[in-house]
C-alpha positions in Angstrom: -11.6 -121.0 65.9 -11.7 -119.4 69.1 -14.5 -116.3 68.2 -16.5 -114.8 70.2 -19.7 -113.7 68.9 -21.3 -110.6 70.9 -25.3 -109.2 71.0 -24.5 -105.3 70.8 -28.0 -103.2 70.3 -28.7 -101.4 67.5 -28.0 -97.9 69.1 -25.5 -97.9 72.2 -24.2 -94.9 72.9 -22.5 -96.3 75.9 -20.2 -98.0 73.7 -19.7 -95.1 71.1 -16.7 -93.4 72.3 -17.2 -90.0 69.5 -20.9 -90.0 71.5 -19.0 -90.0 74.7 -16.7 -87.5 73.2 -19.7 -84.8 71.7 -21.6 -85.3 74.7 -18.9 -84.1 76.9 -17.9 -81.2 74.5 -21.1 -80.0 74.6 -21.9 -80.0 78.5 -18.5 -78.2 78.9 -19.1 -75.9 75.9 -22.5 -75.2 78.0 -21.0 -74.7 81.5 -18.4 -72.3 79.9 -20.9 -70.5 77.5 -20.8 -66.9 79.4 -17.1 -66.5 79.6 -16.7 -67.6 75.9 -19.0 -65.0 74.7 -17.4 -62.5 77.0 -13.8 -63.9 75.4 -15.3 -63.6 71.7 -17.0 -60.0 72.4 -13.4 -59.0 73.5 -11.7 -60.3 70.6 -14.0 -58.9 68.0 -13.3 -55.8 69.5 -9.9 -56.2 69.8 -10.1 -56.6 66.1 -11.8 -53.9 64.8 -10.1 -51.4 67.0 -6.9 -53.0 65.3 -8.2 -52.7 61.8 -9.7 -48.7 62.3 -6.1 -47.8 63.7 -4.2 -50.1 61.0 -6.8 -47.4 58.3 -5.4 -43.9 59.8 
C-alpha cells in the first residue's frame, strides 16, 4: 500500500511546531519585558489623564 509507519516518542517537542511557537513567544516576551512595562505604564497613564480631562 505504500505506508510508511514511523516510531515518534511519546513527548517530542522538537516536532510540535505550537511548542516551537510558545517557546519562542515567551523568550522574546522575556528579552522585551522592560520596554513593555515601560510601554504599558505609559499607556495606562495616557488613559487616565484622558479620562480626568474627558470628566471636567
Amino acid at each position: 500500500m505504500g505506508v510508511k509507519c514511523l516510531f515518534l516518542p511519546l513527548y517530542s517537542p522538537d516536532l510540535n511546531p505550537i511548542k516551537l511557537f510558545w517557546d519562542n513567544l515567551k523568550r522574546i516576551l522575556r528579552e522585551n519585558l522592560k520596554n513593555l512595562l515601560r510601554y504599558l505604564k505609559q499607556s495606562i497613564d495616557y488613559l487616565f489623564l484622558a479620562c480626568v480631562q474627558q470628566s471636567l
